[in-house]
N, C-alpha and C positions, 0 to 999 in steps of 0.2 A: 504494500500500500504506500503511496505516495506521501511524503509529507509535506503539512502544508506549510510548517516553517522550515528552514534552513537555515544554517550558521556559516557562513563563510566571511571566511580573514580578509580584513582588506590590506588589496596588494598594493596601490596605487594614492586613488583618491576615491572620496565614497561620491556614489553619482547624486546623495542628498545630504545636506547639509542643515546643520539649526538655524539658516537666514530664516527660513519660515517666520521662526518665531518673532520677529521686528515683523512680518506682514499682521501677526494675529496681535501684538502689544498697540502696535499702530491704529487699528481698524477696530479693539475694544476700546482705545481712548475717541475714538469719534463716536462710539456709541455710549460712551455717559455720556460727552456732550448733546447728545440725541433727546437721551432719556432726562436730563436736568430741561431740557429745552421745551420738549413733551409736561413734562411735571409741572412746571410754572405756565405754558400757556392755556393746559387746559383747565386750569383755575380762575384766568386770569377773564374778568367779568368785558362782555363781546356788547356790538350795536348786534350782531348776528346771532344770537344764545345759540339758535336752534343748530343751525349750519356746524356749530363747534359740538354741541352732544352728538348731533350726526359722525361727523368726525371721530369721535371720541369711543363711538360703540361699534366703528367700522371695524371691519380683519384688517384693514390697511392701519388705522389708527391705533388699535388693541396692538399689533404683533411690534409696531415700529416701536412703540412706548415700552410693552412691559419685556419683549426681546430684547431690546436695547439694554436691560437692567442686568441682563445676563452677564454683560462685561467684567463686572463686581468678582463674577466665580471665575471668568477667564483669566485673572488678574490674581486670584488667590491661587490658582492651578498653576500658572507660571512660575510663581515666587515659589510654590516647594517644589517643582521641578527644579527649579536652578537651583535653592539655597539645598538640595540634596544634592545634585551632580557636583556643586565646587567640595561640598563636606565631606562627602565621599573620596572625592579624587585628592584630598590634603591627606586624609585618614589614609590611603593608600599610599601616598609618596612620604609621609611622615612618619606613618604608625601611631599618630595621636594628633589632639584637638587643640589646636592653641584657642580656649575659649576668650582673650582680652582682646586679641586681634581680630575674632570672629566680631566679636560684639561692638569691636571700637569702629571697624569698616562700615557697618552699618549705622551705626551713629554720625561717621563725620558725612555720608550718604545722604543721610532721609535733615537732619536735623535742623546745619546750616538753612535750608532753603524755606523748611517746613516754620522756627524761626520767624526770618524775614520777614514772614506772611503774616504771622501773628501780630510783629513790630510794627510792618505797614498798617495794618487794620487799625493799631489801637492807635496810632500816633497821627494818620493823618485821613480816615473814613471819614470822622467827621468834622473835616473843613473842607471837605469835597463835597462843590457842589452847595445846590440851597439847601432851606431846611426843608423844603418837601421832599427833595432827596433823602435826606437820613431820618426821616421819617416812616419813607417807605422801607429804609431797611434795618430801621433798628430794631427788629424782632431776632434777624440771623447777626447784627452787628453786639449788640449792647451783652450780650452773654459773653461774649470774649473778653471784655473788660473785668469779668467777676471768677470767669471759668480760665482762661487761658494757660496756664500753669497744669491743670491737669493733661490741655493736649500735649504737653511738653514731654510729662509724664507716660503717655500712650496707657490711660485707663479709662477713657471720657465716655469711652463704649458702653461704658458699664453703669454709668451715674448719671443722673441731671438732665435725660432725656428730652424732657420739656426744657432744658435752658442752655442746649446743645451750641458751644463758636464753629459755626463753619461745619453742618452733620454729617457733610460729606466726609470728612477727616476720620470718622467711625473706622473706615476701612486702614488705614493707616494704622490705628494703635491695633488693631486687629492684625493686621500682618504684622506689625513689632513684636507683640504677645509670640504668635506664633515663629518668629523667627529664635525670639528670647529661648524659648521652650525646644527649640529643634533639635539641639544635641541629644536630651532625651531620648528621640525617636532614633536621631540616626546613626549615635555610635551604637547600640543595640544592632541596627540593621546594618551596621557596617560587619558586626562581631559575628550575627546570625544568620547573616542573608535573608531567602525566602520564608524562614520558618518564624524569623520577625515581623516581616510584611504582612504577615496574616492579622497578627497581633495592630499595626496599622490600620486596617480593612478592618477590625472589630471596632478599634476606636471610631472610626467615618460611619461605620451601623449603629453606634451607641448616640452618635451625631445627630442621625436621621431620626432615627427612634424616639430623643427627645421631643424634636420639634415637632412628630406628629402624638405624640404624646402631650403634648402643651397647647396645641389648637384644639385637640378632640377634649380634652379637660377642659376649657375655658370657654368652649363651642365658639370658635374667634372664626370668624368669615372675611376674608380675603380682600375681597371686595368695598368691605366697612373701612371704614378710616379709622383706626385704633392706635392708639399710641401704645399703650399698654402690650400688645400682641405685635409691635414695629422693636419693644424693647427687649423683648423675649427671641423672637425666634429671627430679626432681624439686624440687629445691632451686634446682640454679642455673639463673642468670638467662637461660644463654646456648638453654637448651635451654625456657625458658617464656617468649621474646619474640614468639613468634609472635605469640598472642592480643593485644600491643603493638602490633606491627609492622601487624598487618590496622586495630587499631584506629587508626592515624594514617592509615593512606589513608583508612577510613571519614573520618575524622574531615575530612581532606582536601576530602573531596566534598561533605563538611557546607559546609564554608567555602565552597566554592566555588560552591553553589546557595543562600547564604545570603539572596541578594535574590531569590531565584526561588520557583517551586511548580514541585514533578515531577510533569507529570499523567502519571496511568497508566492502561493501559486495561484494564479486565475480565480480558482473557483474561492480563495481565502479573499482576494481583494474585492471580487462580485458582493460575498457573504458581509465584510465589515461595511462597504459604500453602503450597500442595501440597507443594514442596522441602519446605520448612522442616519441616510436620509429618514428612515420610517422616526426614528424615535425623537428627530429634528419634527417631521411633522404631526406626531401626538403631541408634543410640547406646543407646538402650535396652537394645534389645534381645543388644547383643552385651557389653555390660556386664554384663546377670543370666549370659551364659554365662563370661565370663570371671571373675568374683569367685564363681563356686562350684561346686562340687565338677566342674561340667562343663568346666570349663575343662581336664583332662586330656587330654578329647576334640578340645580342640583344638589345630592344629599353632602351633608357636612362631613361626611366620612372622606368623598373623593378631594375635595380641596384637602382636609389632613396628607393626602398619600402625595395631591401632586406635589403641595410644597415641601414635605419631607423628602421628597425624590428628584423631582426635575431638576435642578441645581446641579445635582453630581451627574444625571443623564446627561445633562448638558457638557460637562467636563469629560464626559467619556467620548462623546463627540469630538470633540476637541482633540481628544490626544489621540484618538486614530487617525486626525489629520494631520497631526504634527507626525507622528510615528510613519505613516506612508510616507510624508516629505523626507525626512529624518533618514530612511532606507532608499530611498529612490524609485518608491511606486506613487507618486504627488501629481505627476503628470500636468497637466495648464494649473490646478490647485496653487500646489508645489512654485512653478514659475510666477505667479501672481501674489504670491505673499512672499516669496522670495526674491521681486525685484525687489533690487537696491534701494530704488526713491522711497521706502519703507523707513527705511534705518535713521535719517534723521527725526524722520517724527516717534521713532519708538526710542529716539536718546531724549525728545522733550515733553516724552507722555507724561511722566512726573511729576516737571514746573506746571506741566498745564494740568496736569489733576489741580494740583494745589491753585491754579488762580483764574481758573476758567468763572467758578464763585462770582468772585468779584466781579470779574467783568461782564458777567449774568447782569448780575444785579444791575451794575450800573447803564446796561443799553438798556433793560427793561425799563426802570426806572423812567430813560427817558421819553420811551415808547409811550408812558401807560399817562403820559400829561398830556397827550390828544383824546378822543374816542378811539377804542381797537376797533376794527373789522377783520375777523378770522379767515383766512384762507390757508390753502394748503399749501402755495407758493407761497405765500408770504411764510407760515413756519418756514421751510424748509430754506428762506431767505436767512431764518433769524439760526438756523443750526448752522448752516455753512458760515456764514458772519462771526459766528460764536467760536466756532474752529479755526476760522482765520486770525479774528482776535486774541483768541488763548495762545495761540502757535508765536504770535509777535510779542506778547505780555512772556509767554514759558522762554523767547529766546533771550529777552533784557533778564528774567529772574533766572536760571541757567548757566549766562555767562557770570552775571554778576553774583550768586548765590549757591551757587551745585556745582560745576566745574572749576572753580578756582581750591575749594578743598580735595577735588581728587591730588592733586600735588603734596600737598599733606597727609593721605592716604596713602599712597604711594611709598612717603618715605618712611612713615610709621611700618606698614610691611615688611620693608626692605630692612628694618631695624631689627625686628620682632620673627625675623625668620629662623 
């Protein structure tokens, strides 16, 4: 019988390479700005109500907005991929974890820039602009002045929900947590291999398991605006490690076929495409029925399972597209997330995580001093605008705040080796 994996050495060069991964970093950072852009406008009160609920309960509308949100897990799956593959390959060439340099790289990393952003905010938000300006935003502004110190700290995830600086940041102390905690998992899986992985894989079930244990206990409906049920199974870290947790095994298997090529055969590439598309379109599709008005129709049992589950379905998705690229079965895929022109936006996904915010706030702001008229061109004027924006804001905050301490990284390493 044939098999459908094979292991062969690479002799040369492999015919796939991890560029993917700057096409999927790249392409999840335009889809927050999607989803922050979707989130504020269909709030935001229309001369046209109707035309924007219309909108709002469409498949075109439902998948752009609550797909878009997706990015969150793709961006969690990356970061244990990587922060597995480097920890791995130090544990192999070292035999052990230098954990001060692990920890200080990513501080002089995320910190400087993250920082900044807080400085800017508190020092000059509000002389920006009139007072109907910081008006409109002192709901997201005026808690940084009281909270700011705990995002420094990366625990904001956890507390103060209602008086959150900047909520997008959640994700942030969330992957610091999880980065803090990573030795844990991965000198164990360094020591055990496959027979730790599992142990992995039980943590990411114990993940899921909560969260649908926590909706079906509190009978929290999806669709409801809950803060209470956004601070549970949303915010914190413990109930969004899964898409972590899968991405350190993937990452695992990366490492471990890192001298090899996985050949695969026909009928294996037909079998994952096929998954992958089917389970891309039940995500779909139970997504348009849960976010609008249909979701009535459905019992409170299936919202527990999807949102305990789709997350990581969604990340398995993923790494079968990175993994064909990765081997050299990606095909146009592969070539498409693998051009080049990626790579500078997946070095300033980061600064524009961090300040895409602000410059929300402030085009909206100045939008919302006429009457709005909603259309669909007009959003999609105000995402591209927002991307264009972020990308010129992440290049001034980048130069000035994140790449001047790689130099200082660098020589702390080189110290510390």
């Amino acid at each position: 019988m044939k098999k459908l994996f094979e292991m062969t050495p690479k002799s040369t060069t492999k015919s796939g390479t991890m560029d993917c991964v700057n096409g999927v970093r790249a392409l999840s950072m335009f889809c927050i700005i999607m989803y922050h852009v979707h989130d504020v406008t269909l709030v935001t009160p229309t001369v046209n109500q109707v035309m924007l609920v219309e909108y709002r309960n469409s498949i075109f509308g439902v998948l752009l907005f609550k797909l878009s949100e997706k990015a969150v897990d793709t961006f969690l799956l990356l970061s244990g991929m990587l922060v597995a593959m480097k920890v791995l390959r130090e544990l192999d060439q070292d035999k052990k974890l230098n954990l001060l340099r692990l920890y200080l790289q990513r501080i002089i990393r995320i910190v400087p820039a993250y920082a900044a952003l807080l400085l800017f905010t508190l020092a000059f938000t509000t002389r920006f602009g009139d007072r109907n300006f910081y008006e409109a935003i002192s709901q997201e502004i005026n808690p940084c002045f009281k909270n700011w110190w705990k995002l420094l700290l990366f625990f904001h995830n956890y507390i103060d929900h209602s008086e959150m600086c900047y909520a997008h940041t959640w994700y942030i102390s969330a992957d610091m947590q999880l980065y803090l905690l990573s030795p844990l998992v991965l000198i164990p899986l360094w020591k055990f291999g496959q027979r730790f992985a599992g142990v992995i894989v039980l943590l990411a079930l114990i993940s899921m398991c909560w969260v649908f244990g926590t909706i079906t206990d509190n009978d929290y409906r999806l669709n409801a605006s809950d803060a209470e049920m956004a601070a549970k199974t949303y915010y914190s870290t413990h109930a969004r490690m899964s898409a972590w947790l899968f991405g350190v095994v993937f990452g695992y298997y990366l490492h471990q076929t890192r001298f090899t090529i996985v050949r695969m055969t026909k009928t294996m590439q037909i079998v994952g495409w096929t998954l992958t598309v089917a389970i891309f379109l039940v995500i779909s599709y139970v997504t348009k029925k849960v976010f609008t008005e249909e979701y009535t129709t459905i019992p409170p049992i299936v919202e527990a399972f999807y949102e305990s589950l789709h997350r990581s379905f969604w990340t398995f998705c993923l790494m079968w597209i990175v993994f064909v690229c990765v081997n050299g079965y990606g095909g146009l895929v592969n070539q498409f997330l693998g051009w080049p022109g990626w790579q500078p936006w997946a070095k300033l996904s980061y600064s524009m995580y961090l300040v895409h915010i602000w410059v929300q706030m402030v085009s909206v702001t100045m939008q919302v001093t006429v009457p709005v008229y909603f259309t669909v061109y007009g959003l999609f004027q105000s995402i591209f605008g927002l991307v264009g924006l972020s990308a010129l804001a992440g290049m001034v905050w980048s130069v000035a705040f994140e790449y001047p301490f790689f130099g200082i990284e660098k020589i702390l390493v080189e110290k510390w080796k």
